[in-house]
C-alpha positions in Angstrom: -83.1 24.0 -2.8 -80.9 20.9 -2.7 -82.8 18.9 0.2 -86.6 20.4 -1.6 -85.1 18.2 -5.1 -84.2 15.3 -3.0 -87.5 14.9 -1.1 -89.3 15.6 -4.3 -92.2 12.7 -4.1 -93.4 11.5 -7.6 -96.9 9.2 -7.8 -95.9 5.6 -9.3 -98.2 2.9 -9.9 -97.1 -0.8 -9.9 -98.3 -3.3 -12.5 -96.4 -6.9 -13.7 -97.0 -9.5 -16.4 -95.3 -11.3 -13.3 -96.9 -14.3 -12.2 -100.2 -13.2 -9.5 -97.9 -14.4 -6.1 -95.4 -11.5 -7.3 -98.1 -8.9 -7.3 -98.6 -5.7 -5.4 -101.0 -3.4 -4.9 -102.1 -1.3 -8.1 -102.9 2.0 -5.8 -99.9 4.9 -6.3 -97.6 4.7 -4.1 -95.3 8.1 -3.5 -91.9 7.7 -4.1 -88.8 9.9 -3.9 -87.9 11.2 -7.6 -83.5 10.0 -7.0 -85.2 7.2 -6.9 -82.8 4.6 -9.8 -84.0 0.8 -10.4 -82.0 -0.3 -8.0 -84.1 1.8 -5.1 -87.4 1.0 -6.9 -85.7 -2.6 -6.7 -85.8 -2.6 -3.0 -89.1 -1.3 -2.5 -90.8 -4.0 -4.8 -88.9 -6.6 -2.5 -90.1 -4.9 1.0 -93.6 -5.2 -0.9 -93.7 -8.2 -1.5 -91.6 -9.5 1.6 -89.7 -11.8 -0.2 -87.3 -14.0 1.9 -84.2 -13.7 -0.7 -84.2 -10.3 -2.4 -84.6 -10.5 -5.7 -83.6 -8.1 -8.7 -86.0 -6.2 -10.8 -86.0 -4.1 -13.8 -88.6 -1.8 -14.5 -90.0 -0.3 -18.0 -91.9 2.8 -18.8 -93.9 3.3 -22.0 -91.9 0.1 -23.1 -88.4 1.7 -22.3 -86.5 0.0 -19.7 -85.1 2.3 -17.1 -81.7 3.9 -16.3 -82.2 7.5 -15.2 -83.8 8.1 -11.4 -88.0 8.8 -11.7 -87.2 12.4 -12.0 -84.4 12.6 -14.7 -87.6 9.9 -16.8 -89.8 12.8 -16.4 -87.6 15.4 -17.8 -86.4 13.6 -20.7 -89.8 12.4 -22.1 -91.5 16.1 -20.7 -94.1 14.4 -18.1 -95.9 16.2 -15.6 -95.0 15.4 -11.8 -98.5 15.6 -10.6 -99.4 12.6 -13.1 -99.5 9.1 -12.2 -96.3 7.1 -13.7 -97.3 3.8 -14.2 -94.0 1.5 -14.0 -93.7 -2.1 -15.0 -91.7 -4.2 -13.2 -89.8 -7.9 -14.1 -87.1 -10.1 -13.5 -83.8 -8.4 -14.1 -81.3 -10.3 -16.1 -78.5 -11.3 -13.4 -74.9 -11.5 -13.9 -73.2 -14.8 -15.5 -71.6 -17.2 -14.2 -68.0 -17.8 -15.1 -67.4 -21.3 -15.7 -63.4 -23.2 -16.5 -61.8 -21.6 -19.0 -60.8 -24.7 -22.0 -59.0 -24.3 -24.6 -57.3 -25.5 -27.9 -54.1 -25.6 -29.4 -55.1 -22.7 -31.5 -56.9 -19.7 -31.2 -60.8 -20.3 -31.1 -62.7 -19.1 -34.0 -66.7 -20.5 -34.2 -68.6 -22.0 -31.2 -72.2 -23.3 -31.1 -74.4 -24.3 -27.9 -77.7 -25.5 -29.8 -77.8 -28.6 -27.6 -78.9 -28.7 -23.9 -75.5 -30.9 -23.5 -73.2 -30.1 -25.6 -70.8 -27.1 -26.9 -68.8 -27.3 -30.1 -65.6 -25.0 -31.1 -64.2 -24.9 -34.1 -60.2 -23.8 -33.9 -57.5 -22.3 -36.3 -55.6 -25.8 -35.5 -58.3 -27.1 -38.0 -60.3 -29.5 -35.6 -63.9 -29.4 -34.3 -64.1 -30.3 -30.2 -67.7 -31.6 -28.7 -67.4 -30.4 -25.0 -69.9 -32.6 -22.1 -71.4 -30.6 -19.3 -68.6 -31.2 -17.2 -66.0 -29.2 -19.6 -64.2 -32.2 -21.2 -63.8 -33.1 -24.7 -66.3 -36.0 -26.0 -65.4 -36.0 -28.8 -63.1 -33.8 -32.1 -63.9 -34.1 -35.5 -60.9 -34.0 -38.0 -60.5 -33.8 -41.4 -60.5 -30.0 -42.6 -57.2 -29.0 -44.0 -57.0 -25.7 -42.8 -58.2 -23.4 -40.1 -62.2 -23.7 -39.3 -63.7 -19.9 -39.8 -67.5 -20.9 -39.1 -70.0 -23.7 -36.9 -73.8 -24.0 -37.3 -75.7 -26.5 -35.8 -79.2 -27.9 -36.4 -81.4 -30.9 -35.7 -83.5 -31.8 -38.2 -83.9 -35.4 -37.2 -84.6 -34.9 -33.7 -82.7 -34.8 -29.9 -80.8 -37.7 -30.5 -79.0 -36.6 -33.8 -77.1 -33.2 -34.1 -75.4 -31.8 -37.1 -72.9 -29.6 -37.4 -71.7 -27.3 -40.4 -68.3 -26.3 -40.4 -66.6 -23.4 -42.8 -62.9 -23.3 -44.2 -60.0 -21.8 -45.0 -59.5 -25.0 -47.3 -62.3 -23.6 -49.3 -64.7 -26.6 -48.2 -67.9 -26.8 -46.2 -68.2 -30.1 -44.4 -71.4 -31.6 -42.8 -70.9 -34.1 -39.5 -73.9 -36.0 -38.3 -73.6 -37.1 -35.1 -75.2 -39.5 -32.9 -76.4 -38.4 -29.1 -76.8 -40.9 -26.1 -79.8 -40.2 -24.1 -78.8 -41.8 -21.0 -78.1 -39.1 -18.6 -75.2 -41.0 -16.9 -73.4 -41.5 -20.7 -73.3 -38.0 -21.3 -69.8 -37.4 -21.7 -69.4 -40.4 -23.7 -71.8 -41.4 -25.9 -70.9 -38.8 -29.0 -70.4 -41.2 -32.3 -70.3 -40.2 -35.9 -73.0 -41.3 -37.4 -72.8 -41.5 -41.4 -70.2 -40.3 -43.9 -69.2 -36.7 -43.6 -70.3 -34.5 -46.7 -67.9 -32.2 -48.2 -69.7 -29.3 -50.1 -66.7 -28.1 -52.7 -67.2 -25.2 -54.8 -65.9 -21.9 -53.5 -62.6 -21.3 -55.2 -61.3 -19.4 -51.9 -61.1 -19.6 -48.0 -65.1 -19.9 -46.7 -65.5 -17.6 -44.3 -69.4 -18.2 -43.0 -72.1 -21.3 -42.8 -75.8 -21.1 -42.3 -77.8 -24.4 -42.6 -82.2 -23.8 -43.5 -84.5 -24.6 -40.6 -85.1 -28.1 -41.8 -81.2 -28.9 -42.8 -82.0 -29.6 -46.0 -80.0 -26.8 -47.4 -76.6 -25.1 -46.9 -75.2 -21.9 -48.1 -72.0 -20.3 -47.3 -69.7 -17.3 -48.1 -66.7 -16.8 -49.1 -63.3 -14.8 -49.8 -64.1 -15.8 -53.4 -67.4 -12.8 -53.4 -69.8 -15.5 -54.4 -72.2 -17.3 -52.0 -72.7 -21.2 -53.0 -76.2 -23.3 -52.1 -76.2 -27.2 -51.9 -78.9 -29.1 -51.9 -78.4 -31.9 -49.2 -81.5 -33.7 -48.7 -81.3 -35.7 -52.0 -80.3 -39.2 -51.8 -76.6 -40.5 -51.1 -76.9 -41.9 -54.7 -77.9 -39.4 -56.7 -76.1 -37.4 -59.4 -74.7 -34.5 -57.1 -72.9 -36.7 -55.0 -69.4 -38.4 -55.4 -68.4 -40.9 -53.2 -64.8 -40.7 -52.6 -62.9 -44.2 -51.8 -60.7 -42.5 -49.1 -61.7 -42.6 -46.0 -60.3 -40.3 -43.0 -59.4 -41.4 -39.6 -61.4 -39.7 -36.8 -60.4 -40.9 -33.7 -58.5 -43.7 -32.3 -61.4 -46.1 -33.2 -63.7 -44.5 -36.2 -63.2 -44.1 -39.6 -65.7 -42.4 -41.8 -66.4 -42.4 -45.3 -66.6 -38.9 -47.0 -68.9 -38.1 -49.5 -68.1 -34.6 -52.0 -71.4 -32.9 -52.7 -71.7 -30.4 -56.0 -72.9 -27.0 -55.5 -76.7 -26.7 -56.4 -76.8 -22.7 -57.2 -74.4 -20.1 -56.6 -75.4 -16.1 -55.9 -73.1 -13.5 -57.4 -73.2 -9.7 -56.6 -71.2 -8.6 -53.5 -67.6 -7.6 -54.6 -65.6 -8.1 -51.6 -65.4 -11.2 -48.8 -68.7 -12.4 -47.5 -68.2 -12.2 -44.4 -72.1 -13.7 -43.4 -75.3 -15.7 -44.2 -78.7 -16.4 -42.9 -81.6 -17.8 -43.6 -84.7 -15.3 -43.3 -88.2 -15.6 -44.0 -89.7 -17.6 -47.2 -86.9 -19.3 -48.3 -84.7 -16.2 -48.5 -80.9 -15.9 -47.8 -79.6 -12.7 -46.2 -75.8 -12.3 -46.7 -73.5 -9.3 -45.4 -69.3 -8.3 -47.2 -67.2 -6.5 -46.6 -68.5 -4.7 -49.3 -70.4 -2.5 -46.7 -73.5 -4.0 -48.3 -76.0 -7.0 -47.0 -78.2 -8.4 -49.7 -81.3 -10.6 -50.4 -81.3 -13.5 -52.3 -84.6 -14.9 -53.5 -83.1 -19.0 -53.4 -86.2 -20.3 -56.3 -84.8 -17.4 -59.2 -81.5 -16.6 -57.6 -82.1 -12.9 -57.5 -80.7 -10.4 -55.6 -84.0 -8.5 -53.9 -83.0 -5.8 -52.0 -79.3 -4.2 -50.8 -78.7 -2.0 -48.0 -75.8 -0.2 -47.9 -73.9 0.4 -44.3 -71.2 2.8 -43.0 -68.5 0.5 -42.7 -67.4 -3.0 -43.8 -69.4 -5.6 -42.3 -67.9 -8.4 -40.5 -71.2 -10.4 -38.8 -75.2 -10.4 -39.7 -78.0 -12.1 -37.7 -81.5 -12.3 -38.8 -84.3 -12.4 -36.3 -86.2 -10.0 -33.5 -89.9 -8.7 -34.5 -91.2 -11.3 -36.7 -87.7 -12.7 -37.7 -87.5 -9.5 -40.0 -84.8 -7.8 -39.0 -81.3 -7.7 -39.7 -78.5 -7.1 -37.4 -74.7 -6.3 -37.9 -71.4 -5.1 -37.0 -68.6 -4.0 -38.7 -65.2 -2.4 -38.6 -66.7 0.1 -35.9 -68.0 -0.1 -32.3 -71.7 0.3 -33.2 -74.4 -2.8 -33.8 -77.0 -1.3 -36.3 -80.1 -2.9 -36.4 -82.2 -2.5 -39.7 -85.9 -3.1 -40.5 -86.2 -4.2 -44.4 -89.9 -3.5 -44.2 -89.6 0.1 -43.4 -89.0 2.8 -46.2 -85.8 4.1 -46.2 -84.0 1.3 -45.0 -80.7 2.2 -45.1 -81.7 4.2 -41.9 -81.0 1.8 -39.2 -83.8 1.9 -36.5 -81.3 0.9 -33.6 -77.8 1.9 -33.3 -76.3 0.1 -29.9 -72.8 2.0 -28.7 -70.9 0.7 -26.2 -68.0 -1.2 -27.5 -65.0 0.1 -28.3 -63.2 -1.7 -30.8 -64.5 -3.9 -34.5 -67.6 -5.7 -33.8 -67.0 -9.4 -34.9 -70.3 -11.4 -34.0 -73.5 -11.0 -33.2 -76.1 -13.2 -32.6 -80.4 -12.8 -32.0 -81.9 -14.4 -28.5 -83.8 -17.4 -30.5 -86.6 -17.0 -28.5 -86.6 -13.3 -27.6 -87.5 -10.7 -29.9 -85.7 -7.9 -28.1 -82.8 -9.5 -27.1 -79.3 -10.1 -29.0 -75.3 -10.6 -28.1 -72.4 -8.9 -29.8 -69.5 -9.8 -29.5 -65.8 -7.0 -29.8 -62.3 -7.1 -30.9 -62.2 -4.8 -27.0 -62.3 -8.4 -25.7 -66.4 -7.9 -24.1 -69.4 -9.9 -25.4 -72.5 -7.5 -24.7 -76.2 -8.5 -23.9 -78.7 -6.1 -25.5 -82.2 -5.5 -24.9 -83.7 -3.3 -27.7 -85.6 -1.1 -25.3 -82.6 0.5 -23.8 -79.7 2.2 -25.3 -77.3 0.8 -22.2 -76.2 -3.1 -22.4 -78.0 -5.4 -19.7 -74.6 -7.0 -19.2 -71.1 -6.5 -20.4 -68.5 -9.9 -20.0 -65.0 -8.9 -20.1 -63.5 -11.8 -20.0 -61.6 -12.5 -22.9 -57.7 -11.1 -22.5 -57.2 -10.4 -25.9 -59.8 -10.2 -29.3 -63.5 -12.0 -29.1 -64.0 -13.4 -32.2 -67.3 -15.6 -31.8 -70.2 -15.8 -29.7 -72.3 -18.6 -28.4 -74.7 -19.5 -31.7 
């Protein structure tokens, strides 16, 4: 009876949104039902004779493989004698490790917006800018305590990038920093640009950023249960600003004159630490506390919308997938739970991805991938999801102790 189940054959059908060169034939082919992605892998590649095997994944119905053909057939109750048709694309391969760098503290924020660039934020209170080739470009001083969050954005093009940075001195502070575009500069060519802007207002440690598509806004979150907008597109000599007559030393050669920045509005309702913010659609702020809860803030009338409540206190939130409409999150459990606000019943998560095994601290959506999204585990492991299987595309356990951040 063993050998009849092994040489079971099951009819499969081939299709691709592949480009036409990767092709194969759209007749049924009859395959062995043990067969796992990995065999269906190798007969793709023998189809299309490819010189240097390459890896596939394959979806059915929109679900991406992990069982053999036969165990697929049981589980969603389809017939044998049908035809299964299988979609096959590139599989997602394995990264690769890079040098490991470091600070003089333990690493808490990182963002890799640019195409050349990385920057950390550490718990020795400094911001690095690392080049391609792992070194340090430049490292932005002048928080007084530990750095707890990093956005970036771009509003004025490739060769500006600024940075938000979140504190345990209870500031917000925005650098704007000017890029080289000569290839053989890059390492070197990293300046600060205009007077950093210090957003006071939170009467506790900050504990998240998030800057608006256009970076003409910035809210944050803090330990203080309130979240704080500013307003930072108005001109250096308006009303909200104060220019302050010291100036901090930046590196061995720059100094920079600071400029303090009032808060605009500030959004009252969670009851414990904000622990995250983002921006969502129409000019709406999305925050999650470790309250359990993650709220709605309309930004013209400063009301709060809508409030899901989780299981657990919630320690990250990302905004994006179908639409940029759903939220994501993690909390002081091993499970991301992925909410749809436009579905009744909402406090029903419609994903629920387990595989960690310790807090979830950060999570972040693919910016251009609707299905795709990277937590990251107090178990050490940052995990690649894809929504349309229940098994991470890769696991990176690389980290000895806690993973704090991931790659924004």
């Amino acid at each position: 009876m063993e050998d009849a189940a092994e040489e079971r054959q099951i009819q499969v059908r081939f299709v691709t949104k592949l480009p036409s060169e990767l092709h194969v034939a759209t007749t049924p082919f009859s395959l062995p039902a043990h067969l796992t992605r990995y065999g269906l892998s190798e007969v793709i590649n023998a189809l299309l004779g490819l010189d240097k095997p390459q890896p596939f994944d394959f979806l059915v119905d929109d679900e991406l493989l992990r069982t053999s053909l036969e165990q697929l057939l049981l589980t969603n109750k389809l017939s044998a004698e049908s035809i299964l048709n299988v979609e096959y694309a590139y599989a997602v391969g394995p990264p690769k490790r890079e040098k490991s760098r470091e600070h003089k503290d333990w690493v808490s924020a990182a963002t890799g917006s640019h195409a050349r660039y990385i920057a950390t934020g550490s718990y020795d209170t400094s911001i690095r800018i690392w080049g391609a080739d792992g070194s340090v470009v430049q490292s932005l001083e002048g928080h007084g305590d530990a750095i707890s969050s990093l956005e970036a954005s771009r509003p004025t093009g490739d060769e500006m990038w600024v940075l938000i940075s979140g504190s345990k001195d209870h500031t917000v502070r925005r650098w704007e920093l000017s890029l080289t575009s000569s290839q053989e500069a890059v390492n070197t060519a990293v300046t600060l640009e205009r007077p950093v802007k210090v957003l006071k207002g939170h009467t506790s440690a900050v504990q998240c950023v998030a800057s608006n598509g256009s970076g003409t806004a910035v809210c944050s979150g803090s330990w203080d249960c309130s979240i704080k907008l500013w307003n930072i597109s108005e001109d250096e000599n308006g009303e909200s600003l104060t220019v302050r007559s010291k100036k901090r030393k930046l590196d061995a050669s720059a100094e920079a004159q600071e400029l303090e920045v009032g808060t605009s509005i500030t959004l009252e309702g969670h009851t414990q630490c904000v622990s995250a913010v983002s921006w969502g659609q129409r000019d709406s702020i999305v925050s999650a506390s470790w309250d359990q809860s993650i709220r709605s803030w309309d930004v013209e009338t400063n009301i709060n919308t809508e409030t899901l409540i989780g299981p657990k206190a919630l320690h990250c939130l990302s905004v994006g997938g179908d639409n940029m409409a759903l939220f994501a999150a993690g909390g002081a459990d091993p499970i991301l739970r992925i909410w749809d606000p436009r579905m009744p019943g909402t406090n029903t998560p419609i994903f629920q991805l387990s595989s960690h095994k310790a807090w979830i601290t950060a999570c972040k959506w693919h910016r251009h991938s609707r299905r795709h999204i990277l937590s990251a585990s107090h178990d050490g492991s940052v995990k690649l999801w894809d929504l349309r299987s229940k098994i991470p595309l890769q696991t990176i356990d690389a980290h000895k102790g806690k993973s704090d951040c991931t790659i924004k």
